[in-house]
C-alpha positions in Angstrom: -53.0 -50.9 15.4 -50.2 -49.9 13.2 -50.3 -46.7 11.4 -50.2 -46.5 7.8 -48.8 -43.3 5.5 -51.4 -42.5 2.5 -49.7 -43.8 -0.5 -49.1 -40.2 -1.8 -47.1 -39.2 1.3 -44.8 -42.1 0.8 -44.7 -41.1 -3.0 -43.7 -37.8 -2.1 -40.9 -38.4 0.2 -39.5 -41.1 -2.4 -39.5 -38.0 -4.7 -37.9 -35.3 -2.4 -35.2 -38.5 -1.6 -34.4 -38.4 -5.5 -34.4 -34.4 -5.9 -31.9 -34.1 -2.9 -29.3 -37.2 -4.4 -29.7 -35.6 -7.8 -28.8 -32.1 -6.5 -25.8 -33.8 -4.4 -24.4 -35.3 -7.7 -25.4 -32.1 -9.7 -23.2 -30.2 -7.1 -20.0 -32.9 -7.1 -20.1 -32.3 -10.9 -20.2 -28.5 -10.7 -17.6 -28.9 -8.7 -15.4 -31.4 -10.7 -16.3 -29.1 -13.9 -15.0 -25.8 -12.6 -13.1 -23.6 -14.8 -9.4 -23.2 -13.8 -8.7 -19.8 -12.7 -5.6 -18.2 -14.9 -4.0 -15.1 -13.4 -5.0 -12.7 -16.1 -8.4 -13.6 -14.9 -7.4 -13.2 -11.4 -6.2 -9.9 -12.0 -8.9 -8.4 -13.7 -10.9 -9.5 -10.9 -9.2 -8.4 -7.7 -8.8 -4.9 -9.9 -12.7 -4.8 -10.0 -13.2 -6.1 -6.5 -10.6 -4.4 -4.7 -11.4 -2.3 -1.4 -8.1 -0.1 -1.9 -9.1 0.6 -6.0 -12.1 2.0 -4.4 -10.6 3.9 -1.4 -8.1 5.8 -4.2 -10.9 6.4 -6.8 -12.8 7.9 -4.0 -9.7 10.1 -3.2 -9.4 11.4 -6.5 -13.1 12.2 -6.8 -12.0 14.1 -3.1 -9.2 16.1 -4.5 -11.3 17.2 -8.1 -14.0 18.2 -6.0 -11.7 20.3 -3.8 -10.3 21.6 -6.9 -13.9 22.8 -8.8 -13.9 24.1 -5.5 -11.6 27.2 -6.0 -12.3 27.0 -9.4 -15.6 28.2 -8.8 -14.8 31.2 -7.1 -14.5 32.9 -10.0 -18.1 32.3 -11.0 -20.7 34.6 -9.1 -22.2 33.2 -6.0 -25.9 34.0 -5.8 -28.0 33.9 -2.6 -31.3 34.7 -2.3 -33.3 34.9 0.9 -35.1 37.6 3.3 -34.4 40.1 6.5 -38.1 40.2 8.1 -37.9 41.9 10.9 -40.1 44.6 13.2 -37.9 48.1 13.7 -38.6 50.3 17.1 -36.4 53.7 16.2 -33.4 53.7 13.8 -33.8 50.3 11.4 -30.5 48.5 12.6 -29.3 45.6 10.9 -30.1 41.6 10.7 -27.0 39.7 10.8 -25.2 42.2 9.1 -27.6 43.7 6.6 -30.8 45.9 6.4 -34.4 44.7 7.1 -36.0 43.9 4.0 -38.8 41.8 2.5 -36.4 40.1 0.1 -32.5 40.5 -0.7 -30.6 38.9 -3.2 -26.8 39.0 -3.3 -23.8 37.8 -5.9 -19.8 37.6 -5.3 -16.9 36.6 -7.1 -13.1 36.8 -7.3 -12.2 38.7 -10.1 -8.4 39.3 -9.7 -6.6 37.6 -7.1 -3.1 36.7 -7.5 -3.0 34.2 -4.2 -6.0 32.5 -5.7 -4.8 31.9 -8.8 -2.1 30.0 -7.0 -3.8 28.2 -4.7 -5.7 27.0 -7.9 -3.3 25.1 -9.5 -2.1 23.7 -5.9 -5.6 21.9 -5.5 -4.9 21.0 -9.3 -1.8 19.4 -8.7 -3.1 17.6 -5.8 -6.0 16.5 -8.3 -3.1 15.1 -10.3 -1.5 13.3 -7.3 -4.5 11.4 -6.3 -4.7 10.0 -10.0 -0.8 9.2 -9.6 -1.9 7.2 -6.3 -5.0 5.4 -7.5 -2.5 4.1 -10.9 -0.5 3.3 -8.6 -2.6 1.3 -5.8 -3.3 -1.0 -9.3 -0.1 -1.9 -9.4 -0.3 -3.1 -5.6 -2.7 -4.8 -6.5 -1.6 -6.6 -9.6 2.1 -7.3 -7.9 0.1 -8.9 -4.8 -2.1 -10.9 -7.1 0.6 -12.1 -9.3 2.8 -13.3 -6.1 0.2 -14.6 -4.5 -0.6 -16.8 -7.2 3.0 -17.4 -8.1 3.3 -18.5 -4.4 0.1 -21.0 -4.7 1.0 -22.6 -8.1 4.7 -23.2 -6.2 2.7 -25.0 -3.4 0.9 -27.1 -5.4 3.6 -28.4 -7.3 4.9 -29.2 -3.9 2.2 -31.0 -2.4 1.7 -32.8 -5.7 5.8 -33.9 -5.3 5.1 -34.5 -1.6 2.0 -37.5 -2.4 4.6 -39.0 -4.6 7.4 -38.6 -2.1 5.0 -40.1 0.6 3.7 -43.2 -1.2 7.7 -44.1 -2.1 7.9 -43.5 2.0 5.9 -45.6 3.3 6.9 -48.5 1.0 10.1 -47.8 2.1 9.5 -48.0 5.3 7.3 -51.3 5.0 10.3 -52.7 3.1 12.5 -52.0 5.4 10.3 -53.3 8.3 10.7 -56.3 6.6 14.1 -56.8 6.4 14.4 -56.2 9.8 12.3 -58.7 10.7 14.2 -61.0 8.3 17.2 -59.7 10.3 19.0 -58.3 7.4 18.7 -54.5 8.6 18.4 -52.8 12.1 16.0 -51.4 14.1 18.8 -48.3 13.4 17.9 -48.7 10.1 13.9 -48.7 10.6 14.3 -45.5 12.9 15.6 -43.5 9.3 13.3 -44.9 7.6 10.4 -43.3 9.6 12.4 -40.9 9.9 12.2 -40.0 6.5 8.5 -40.7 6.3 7.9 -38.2 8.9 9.5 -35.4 7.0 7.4 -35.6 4.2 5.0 -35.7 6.2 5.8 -32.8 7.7 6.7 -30.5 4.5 3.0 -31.8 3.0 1.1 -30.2 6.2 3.5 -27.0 5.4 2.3 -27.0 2.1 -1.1 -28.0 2.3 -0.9 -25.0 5.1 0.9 -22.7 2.9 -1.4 -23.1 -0.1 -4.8 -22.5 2.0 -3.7 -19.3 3.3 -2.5 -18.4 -0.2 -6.0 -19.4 -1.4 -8.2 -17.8 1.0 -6.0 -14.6 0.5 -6.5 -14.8 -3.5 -10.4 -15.5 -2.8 -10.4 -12.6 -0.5 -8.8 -10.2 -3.1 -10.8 -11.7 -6.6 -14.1 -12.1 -4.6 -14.3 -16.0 -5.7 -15.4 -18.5 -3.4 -12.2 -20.6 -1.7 -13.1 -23.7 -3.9 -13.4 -21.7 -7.3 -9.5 -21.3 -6.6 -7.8 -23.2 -9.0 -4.4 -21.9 -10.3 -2.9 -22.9 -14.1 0.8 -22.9 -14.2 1.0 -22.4 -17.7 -1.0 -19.2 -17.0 1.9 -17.4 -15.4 3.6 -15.6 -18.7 7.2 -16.2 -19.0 9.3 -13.3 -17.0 11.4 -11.2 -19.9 14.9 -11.6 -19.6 17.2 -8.7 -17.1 19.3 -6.6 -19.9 21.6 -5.7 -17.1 23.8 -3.4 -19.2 20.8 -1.0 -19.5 20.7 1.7 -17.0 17.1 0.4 -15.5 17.9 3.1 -12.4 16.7 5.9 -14.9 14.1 3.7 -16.6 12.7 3.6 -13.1 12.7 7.1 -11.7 11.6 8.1 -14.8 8.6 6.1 -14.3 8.6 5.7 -10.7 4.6 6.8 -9.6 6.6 7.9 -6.2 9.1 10.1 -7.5 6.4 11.5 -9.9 3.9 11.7 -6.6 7.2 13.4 -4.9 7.3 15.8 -7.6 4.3 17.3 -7.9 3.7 17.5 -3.9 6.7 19.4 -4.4 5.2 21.7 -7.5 2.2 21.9 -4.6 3.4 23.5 -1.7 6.0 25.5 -4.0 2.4 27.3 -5.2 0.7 27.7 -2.2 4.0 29.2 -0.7 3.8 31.6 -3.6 -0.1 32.1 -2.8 0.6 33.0 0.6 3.0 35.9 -0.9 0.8 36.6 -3.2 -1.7 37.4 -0.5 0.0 40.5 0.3 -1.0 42.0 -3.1 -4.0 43.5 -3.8 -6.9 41.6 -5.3 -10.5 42.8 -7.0 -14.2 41.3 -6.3 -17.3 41.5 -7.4 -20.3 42.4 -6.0 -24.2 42.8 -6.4 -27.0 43.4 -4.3 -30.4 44.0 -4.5 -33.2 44.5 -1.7 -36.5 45.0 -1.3 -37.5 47.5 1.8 -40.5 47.5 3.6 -42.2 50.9 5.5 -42.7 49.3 8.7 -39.1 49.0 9.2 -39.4 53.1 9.7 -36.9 53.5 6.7 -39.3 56.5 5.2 -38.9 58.5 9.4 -35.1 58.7 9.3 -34.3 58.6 5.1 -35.0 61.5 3.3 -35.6 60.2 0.3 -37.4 56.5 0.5 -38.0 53.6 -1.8 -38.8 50.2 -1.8 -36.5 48.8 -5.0 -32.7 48.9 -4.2 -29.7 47.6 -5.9 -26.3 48.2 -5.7 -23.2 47.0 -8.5 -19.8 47.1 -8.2 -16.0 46.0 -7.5 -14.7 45.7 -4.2 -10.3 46.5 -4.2 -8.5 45.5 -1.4 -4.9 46.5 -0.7 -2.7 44.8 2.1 -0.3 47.6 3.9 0.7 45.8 6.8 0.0 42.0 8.0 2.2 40.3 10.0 0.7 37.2 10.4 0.3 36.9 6.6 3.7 37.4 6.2 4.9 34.4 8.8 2.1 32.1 7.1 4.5 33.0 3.8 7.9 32.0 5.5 6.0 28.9 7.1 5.0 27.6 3.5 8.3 28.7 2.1 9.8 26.5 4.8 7.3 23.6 3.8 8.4 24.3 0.2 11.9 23.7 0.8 11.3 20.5 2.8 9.0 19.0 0.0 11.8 19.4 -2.4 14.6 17.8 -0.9 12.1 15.2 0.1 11.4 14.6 -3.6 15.4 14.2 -4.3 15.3 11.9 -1.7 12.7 10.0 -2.8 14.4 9.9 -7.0 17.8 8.6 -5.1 16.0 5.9 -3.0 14.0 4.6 -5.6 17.3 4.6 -8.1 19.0 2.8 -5.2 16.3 0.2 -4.9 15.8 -0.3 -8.3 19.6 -1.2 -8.6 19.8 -3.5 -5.7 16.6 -5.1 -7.3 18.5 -5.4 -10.7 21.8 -7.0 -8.9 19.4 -9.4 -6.9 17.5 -10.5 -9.7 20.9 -11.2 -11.6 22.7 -13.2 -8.4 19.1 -15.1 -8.2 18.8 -16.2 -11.8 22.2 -17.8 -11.0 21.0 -19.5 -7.9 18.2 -20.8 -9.9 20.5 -22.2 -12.6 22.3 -23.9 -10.0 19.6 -25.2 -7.7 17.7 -26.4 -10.7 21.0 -28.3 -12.2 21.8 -29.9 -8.7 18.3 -30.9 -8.5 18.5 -32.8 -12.2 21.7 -34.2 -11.0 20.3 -35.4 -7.9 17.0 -37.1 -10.1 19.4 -38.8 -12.4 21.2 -40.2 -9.2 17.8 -41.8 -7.9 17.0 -42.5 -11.4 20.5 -44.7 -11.4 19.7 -46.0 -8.1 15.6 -47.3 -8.8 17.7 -49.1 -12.2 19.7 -50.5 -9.4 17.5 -51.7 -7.9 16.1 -53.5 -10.4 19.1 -55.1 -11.5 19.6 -56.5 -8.3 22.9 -54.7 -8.1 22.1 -51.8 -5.4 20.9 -51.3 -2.3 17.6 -50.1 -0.9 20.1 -47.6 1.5 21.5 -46.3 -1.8 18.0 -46.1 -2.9 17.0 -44.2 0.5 19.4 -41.8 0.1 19.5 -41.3 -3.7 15.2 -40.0 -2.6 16.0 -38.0 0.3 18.4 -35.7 -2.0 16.2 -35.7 -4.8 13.3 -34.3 -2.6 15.6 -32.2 -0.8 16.7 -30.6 -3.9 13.3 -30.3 -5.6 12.4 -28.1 -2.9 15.6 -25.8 -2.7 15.1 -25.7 -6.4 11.2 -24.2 -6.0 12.4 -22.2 -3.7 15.1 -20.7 -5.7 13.3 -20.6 -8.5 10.3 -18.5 -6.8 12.7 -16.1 -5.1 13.6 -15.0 -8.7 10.2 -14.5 -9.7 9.3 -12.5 -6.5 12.6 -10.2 -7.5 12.0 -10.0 -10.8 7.9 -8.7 -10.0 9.3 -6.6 -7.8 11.8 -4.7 -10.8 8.9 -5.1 -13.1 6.9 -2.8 -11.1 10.1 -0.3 -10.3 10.4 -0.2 -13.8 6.8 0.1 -15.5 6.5 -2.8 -16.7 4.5 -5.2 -14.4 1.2 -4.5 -16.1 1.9 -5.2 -19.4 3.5 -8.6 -18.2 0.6 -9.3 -16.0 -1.8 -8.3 -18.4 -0.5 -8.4 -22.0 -2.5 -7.3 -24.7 -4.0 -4.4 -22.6 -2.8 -0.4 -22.3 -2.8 1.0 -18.9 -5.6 3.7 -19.1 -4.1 7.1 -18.7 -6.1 9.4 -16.0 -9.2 10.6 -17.4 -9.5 14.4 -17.5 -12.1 16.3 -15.6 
């Protein structure tokens, strides 16, 4: 007996067949429709998804904290709480103070010359961590902006390389041909494999290249790998090098690590003078009231007893004699010293880089000129060569050839030509001005105050 399905079981399947090939096609055209990404985009992106971002926002939050830290000494401390305790004999003391049913007690600083130091040295370290998290976003914008530089370079190539391939292969069909017609060699065949196996081979280094570069820029925008589709024309044109400006200046003046140099410097230069100031005296306040109980036997061995009890006043402290103060002094006035020639080091590398940066970016332009003229020449060869060919008057060798340098200067010219932009990024951010070229149109928030 053969078993039958009731006919709104097979209804239902028929229907959950169409749902599934509709949401197939539904996906291929998602897919097909998706929105090129541009690098603006990209940038605002990997700003809001970045890990780092985070890590420095978290340090600055880290350092004001520390900062209301000290601050705060100045306002009084107030602690309220109770000494219970059961007294055989003389009342002696709970942790350091009387028995009683409830105490309350409030401190602050009131003068204190190292404090006020050691103030403005969590300050300026406040001040450094904003320093570090503007400049973490300029990390991550340069490594954004290369990465995609790099990707949109790739798949130019691999766009070159299909085209390169196809012309390959029937190359390499024609020339199988003639061999067999005995007009070429088997010398002759062996090149022109050759020749298909090299494209070959830069198309798997570019396919290669351009998913790492992918899955990196999907890993720092938070997009999935597919939603990873560069725009060329997105990229803004790089502003031309005006090498007889002094850019060296331009960039230690703006340089976040000589500024970050500097005020570590301004740091340790105040706590050194905190530490002096240690040996000086300083004033607290202080205020204390308690609330005594009979059975601690205060009434037996106090003449006069009673329960309320407060005390007000100023406490003044005045150094004579601390040697180990002193060597904390000549240990921060050594630290001092070492954070400022450190900062002068840091001004002269930075000027140093910034004008081998400048002198690279000037010798690359050239290169780029001259790789992308010898690649034109080289087209107009093959271009000569394919009209040839159609005339009847060349060779397919000539034709061969005329390829092989054409491809072979396409690719020294990308090359060339990306070198120059990685350079040129690279001076942008010595010099300021890779945000406003990444992202034009928007002002660089200054750090807010706390």
């Amino acid at each position: 007996m053969k078993l039958r399905l009731p006919p709104w079981l097979r209804y239902t399947r028929l229907l959950a067949l169409f749902l599934l090939i509709l949401l197939s096609v539904l996906t291929v055209a998602s897919r097909a429709q998706a929105e090129p990404l541009s690098l603006e985009r990209a940038i605002r992106l990997a700003l809001a998804h970045s890990t780092t971002s985070a890590i420095a926002d978290a340090d600055v939050q880290h350092a004001f904290a520390s900062y209301r830290e000290l601050r705060n000494n100045y306002i009084p401390q107030l602690y309220v709480g109770s000494g219970l305790g059961w007294s055989y004999g003389f009342p002696l003391t709970i942790e350091g103070a009387a028995p009683a049913l409830a105490n309350a007690v409030a401190q602050s600083s009131v003068f204190n010359p190292a404090q006020k130091q050691f103030l403005g040295a969590a300050k300026t370290d406040w001040h450094i961590s904003e320093l570090q998290d503007k400049d973490q976003r300029n990390v991550v914008i340069q490594d954004v902006a290369l990465t995609y530089a790099e990707l949109v370079k790739w798949e130019a190539r691999l766009a070159r390389l299909r085209q390169d391939e196809s012309q390959a292969q029937q190359m390499e069909q024609a020339v199988a041909g003639r061999v067999q017609e005995g007009v070429d060699s088997a010398v002759d065949l062996n090149k022109a494999k050759l020749i298909a196996a090299r494209v070959r081979l830069h198309r798997a280094e570019a396919r290669g290249s351009a998913d790492v570069l992918r899955r990196h820029l999907s890993t720092l925008t938070g997009l999935p790998v597919s939603a990873i589709e560069p725009m060329a024309e997105s990229i803004p044109a790089l502003p031309p090098v005006a090498f007889e400006e002094d850019l060296s200046e331009k960039a230690v003046a703006s340089s976040a690590t000589v500024k970050i140099a500097q005020q570590h410097s301004l740091a340790e230069s105040m706590r050194a003078a905190g530490e002096h100031r240690s040996l000086l005296p300083s004033i607290d306040f202080s205020a204390q009231y308690a609330r005594l109980a009979t059975f601690n036997n205060y009434n037996e061995y106090y003449r006069k007893f009673q329960p309320d009890n407060a005390t007000i006043g100023f406490a003044l402290r005045i150094p004579i004699f601390n040697a180990s103060q002193r060597a904390r002094y000549d240990a921060a006035e050594a630290e001092a010293l070492k954070s400022r020639k450190q900062a002068e080091a840091t001004r002269n590398q930075v000027a140093e880089e910034t004008l081998k940066l400048e002198r690279a970016a000037e010798q690359l332009e050239a290169a780029r000129d001259v790789a992308q003229l010898e690649y034109q020449i080289a087209q107009s060869g093959l271009e000569a060569a394919q009209t040839r060919i159609d005339a009847k008057t060349g060779t397919w060798h000539e034709l061969a050839d005329a390829r092989v340098q054409a491809a072979e200067r396409f690719l020294l010219f990308q090359d060339a030509d990306f070198e120059y932009q990685r350079v040129r990024m690279n001076l942008l951010r010595a010099t300021g001005d890779l945000e406003s070229w990444a992202l034009p149109g928007s002002v660089s928030a200054a750090p807010a105050s706390k």
